[in-house]
C-alpha positions in Angstrom: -0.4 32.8 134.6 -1.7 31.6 137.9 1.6 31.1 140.3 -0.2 29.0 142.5 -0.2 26.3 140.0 3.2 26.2 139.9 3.6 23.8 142.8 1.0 21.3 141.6 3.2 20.7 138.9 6.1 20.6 140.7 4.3 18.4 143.0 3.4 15.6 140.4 6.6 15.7 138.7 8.3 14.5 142.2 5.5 12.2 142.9 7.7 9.0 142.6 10.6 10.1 143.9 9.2 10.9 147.6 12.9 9.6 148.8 14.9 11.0 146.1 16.4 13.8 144.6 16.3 14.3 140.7 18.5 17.2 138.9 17.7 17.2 135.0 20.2 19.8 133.0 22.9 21.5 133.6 25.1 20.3 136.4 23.6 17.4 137.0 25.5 17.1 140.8 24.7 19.6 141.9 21.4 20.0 143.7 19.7 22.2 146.7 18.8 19.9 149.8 15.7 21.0 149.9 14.4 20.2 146.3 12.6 17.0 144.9 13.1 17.9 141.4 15.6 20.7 139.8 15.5 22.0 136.2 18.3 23.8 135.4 19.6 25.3 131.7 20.3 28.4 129.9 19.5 27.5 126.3 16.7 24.6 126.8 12.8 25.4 128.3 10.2 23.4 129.8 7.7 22.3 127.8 3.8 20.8 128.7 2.1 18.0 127.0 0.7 19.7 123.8 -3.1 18.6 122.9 -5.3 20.4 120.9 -8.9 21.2 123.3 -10.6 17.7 122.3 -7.7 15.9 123.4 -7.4 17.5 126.1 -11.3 17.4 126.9 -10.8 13.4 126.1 -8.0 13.7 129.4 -9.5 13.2 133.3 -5.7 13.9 135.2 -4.9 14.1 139.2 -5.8 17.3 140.2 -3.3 20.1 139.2 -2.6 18.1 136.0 -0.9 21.2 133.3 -1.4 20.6 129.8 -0.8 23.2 126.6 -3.7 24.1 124.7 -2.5 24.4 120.9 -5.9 25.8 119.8 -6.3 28.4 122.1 -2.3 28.5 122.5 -2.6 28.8 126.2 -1.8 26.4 129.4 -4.9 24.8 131.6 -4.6 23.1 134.8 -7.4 20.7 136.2 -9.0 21.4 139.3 -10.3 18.2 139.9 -13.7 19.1 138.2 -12.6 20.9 134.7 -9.9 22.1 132.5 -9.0 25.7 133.5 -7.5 28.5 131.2 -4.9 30.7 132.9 -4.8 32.8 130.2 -8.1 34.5 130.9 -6.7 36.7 134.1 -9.6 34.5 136.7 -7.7 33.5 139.8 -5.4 34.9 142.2 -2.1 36.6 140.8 1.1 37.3 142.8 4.3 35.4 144.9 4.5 32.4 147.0 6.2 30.3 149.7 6.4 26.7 149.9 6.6 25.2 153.5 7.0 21.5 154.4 5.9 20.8 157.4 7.5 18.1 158.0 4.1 16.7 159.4 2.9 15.2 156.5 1.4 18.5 155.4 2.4 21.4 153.5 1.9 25.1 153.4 1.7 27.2 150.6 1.5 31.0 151.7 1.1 33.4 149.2 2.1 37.5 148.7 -1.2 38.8 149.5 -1.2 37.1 153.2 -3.5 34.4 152.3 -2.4 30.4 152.6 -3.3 26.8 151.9 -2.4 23.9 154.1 -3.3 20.1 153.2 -1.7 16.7 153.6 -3.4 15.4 150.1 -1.6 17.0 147.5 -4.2 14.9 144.5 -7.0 16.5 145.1 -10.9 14.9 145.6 -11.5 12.1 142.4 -12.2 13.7 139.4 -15.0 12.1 137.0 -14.6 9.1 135.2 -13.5 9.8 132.3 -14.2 8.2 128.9 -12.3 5.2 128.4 -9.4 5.1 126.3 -7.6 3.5 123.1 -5.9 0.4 123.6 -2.2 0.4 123.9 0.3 -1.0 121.9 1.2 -4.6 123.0 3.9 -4.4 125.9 6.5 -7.1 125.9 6.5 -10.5 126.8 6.8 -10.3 131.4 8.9 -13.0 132.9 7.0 -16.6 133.4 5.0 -16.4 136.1 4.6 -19.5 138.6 1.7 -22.2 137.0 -1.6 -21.1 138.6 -4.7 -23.9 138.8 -6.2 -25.1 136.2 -9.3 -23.0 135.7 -12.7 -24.2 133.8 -12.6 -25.1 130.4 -13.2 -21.3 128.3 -15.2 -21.0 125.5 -14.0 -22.4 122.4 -11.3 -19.6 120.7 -11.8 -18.6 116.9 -9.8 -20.9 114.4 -6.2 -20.3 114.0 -4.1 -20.3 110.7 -3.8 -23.2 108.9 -0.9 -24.7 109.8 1.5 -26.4 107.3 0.4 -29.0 105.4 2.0 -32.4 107.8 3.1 -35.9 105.3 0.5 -38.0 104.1 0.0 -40.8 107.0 -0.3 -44.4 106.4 -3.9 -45.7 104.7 -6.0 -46.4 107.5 -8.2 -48.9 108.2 -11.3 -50.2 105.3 -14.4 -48.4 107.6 -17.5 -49.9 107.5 -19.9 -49.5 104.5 -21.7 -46.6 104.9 -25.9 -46.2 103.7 -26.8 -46.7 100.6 -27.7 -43.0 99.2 -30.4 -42.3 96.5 -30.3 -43.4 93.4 -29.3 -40.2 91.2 -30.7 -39.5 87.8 -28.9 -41.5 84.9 -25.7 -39.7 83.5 -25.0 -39.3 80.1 -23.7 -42.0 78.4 -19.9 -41.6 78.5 -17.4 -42.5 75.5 -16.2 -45.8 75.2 -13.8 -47.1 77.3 -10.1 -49.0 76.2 -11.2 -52.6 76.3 -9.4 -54.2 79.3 -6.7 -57.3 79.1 -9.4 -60.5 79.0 -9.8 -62.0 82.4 -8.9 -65.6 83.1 -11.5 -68.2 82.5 -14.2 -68.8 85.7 -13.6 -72.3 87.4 -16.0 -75.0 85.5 -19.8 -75.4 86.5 -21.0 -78.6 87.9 -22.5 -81.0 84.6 -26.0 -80.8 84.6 -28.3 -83.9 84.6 -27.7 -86.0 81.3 -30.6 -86.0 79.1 -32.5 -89.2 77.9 -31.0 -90.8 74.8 -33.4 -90.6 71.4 -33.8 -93.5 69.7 -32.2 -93.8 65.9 -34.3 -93.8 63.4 -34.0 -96.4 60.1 -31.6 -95.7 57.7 -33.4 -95.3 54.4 -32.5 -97.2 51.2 -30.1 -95.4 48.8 -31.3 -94.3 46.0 -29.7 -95.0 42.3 -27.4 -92.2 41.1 -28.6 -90.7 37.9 -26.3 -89.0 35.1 -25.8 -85.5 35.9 -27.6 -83.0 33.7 -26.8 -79.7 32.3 -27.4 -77.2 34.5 -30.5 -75.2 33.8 -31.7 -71.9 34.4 -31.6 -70.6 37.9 -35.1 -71.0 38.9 -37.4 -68.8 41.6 -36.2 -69.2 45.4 -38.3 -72.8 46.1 -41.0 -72.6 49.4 -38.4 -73.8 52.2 -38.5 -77.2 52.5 -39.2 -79.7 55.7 -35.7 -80.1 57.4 -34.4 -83.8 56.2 -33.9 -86.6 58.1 -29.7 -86.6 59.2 -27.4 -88.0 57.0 -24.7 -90.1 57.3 -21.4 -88.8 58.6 -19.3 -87.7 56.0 -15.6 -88.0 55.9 -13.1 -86.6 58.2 -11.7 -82.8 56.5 -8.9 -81.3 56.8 -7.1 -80.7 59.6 -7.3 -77.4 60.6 -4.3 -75.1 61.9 -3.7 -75.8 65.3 -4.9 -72.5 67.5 -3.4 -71.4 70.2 -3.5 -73.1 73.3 -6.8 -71.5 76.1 -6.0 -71.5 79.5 -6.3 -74.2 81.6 -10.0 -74.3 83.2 -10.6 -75.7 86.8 -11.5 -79.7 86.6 -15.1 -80.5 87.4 -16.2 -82.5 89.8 -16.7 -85.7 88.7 -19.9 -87.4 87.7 -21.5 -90.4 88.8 -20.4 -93.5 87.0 -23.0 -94.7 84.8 -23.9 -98.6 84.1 -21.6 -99.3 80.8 -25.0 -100.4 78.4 -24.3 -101.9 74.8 -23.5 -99.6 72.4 -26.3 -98.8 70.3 -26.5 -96.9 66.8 -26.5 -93.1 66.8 -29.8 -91.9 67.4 -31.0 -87.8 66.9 -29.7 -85.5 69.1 -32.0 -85.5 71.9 -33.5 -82.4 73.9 -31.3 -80.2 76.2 -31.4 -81.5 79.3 -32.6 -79.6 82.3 -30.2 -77.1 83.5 -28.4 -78.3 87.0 -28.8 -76.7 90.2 -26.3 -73.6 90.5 -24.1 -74.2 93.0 -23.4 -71.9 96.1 -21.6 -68.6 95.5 -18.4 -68.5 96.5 -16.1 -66.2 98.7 -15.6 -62.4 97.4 -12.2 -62.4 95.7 -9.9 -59.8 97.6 -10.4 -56.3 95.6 -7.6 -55.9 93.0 -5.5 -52.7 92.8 -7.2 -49.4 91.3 -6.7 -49.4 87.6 -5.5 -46.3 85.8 -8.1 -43.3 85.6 -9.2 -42.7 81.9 -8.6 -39.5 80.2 -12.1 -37.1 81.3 -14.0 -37.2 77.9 -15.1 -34.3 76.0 
């Protein structure tokens, strides 16, 4: 092993405690003046980072940075440059002093008369090295004070979908939107339940009163002859011409009573004709022509949404 490494590493390991004095071990009070850092045990050893060569090769330290090789089972120290292997004899061996100068500089002399003085203990600025995995997530830092509101960033990716919030109150009817394309016809769907009947639509306006036919004479009746027996039942005779009306036979029976129809709206009221004498019946005249339809009225409000049939097959 190279003893001139020795203080690099002693070097680093006091590098944040330039004011202080750290003893780890045995006797943890007691300590010389003149060290930074003091190991002291008799049953426990100091032991290097342990990498294998392509984590180490992955590594850019400060310069004198010590590391144990577990492939080639040996320790390397970095010059600054490269990883170094003190286990292949290259390199100055014997003892050495440690001198601070108290200038900001130190002195390193070593056994064979040689020594090195410097005030920068890192070294020139290795190469960049390759950069890292990320670390874990540290904690949450204290609050910091609110900084200016900067520019608008880009919009973020879309977080979780949060938990489903109460259904809010129906809003507002919105305004019909385009009519879409008529889609081809469906098939024909099974047969609805027949609905409750509606109530009966207000009462048209009368149409105009068609001209009365005149009546025709009433012919003379004939005599009644006796009735005969009743002979065979003969072939189906050509359709006679439709007879003139006949006089109006008696009243039947009542009928039973059905029930009562609702109410329909009154009609506005016709125009009062001139009372003329009353004359016989005539024929029933012609239809008379239809009246004008009147204006459409006001759209009803929209009734509540009936039940939803069962899907069919």
């Amino acid at each position: 092993m190279d003893l001139k490494i020795l203080p690099w590493l002693l070097l680093l390991i006091g590098v944040n405690f330039a004011t202080a004095q750290v003893k780890i071990g045995e006797n943890p009070n007691t300590i010389n003046r003149a060290s930074i850092v003091e190991l002291e045990s008799t049953d426990k050893a100091l032991v290097l980072t342990r990498v294998s060569t392509s984590q180490m090769q992955g590594i850019v330290p400060l310069h004198g940075a010590m590391v144990y090789n577990t492939d080639t089972q040996c320790i390397y120290y970095f010059n600054g440059a490269q990883w170094n292997n003190l286990c292949d004899g290259s390199g100055k061996t014997g003892s050495f002093s440690f001198v601070d100068n108290a200038d900001g500089t130190f002195t390193i002399n070593y056994s064979d008369g040689t020594s090195f003085t410097t005030s920068d203990l890192t070294g020139p600025q290795g190469i960049q090295g390759e950069k890292g995995d990320k670390g874990d997530q540290g904690d949450q830092g204290i609050q910091g004070i609110q900084g200016v509101k900067g520019d608008k960033g880009d919009q973020g990716d879309q977080g979780l979908q949060g938990i489903q919030g109460e259904k809010g109150d129906k809003g507002d009817q919105g305004d019909q939107g385009i009519q879409g394309v008529k889609g081809d016809k469906g098939d024909q769907g099974d047969q609805g339940i027949q609905g409750e009947k509606g109530d009966k639509g207000d009462q048209g306006d009368q149409g105009i009163q068609g001209i009365q036919g005149e009546k025709g004479d009433q012919g003379d009746q004939g005599i009644q002859g006796e009735k005969g027996d009743k002979g065979d039942q003969g072939d189906q005779g050509i359709q006679g011409e439709k007879g003139d009306k006949g006089d109006q036979g008696d009243q039947g029976l009542q009928g039973i009573q059905g029930e009562k129809g609702d109410k329909g709206d009154q009609g506005d009221q016709g125009l009062q004709g001139i009372q003329g004498e009353k004359g016989d019946k005539g024929d029933q005249g012609d239809q008379g022509i239809q009246g004008i339809q009147g204006e459409k009225g006001d759209k009803g409000d929209q009734g509540d949404q009936g039940i939803q049939g069962e899907k069919g097959d």
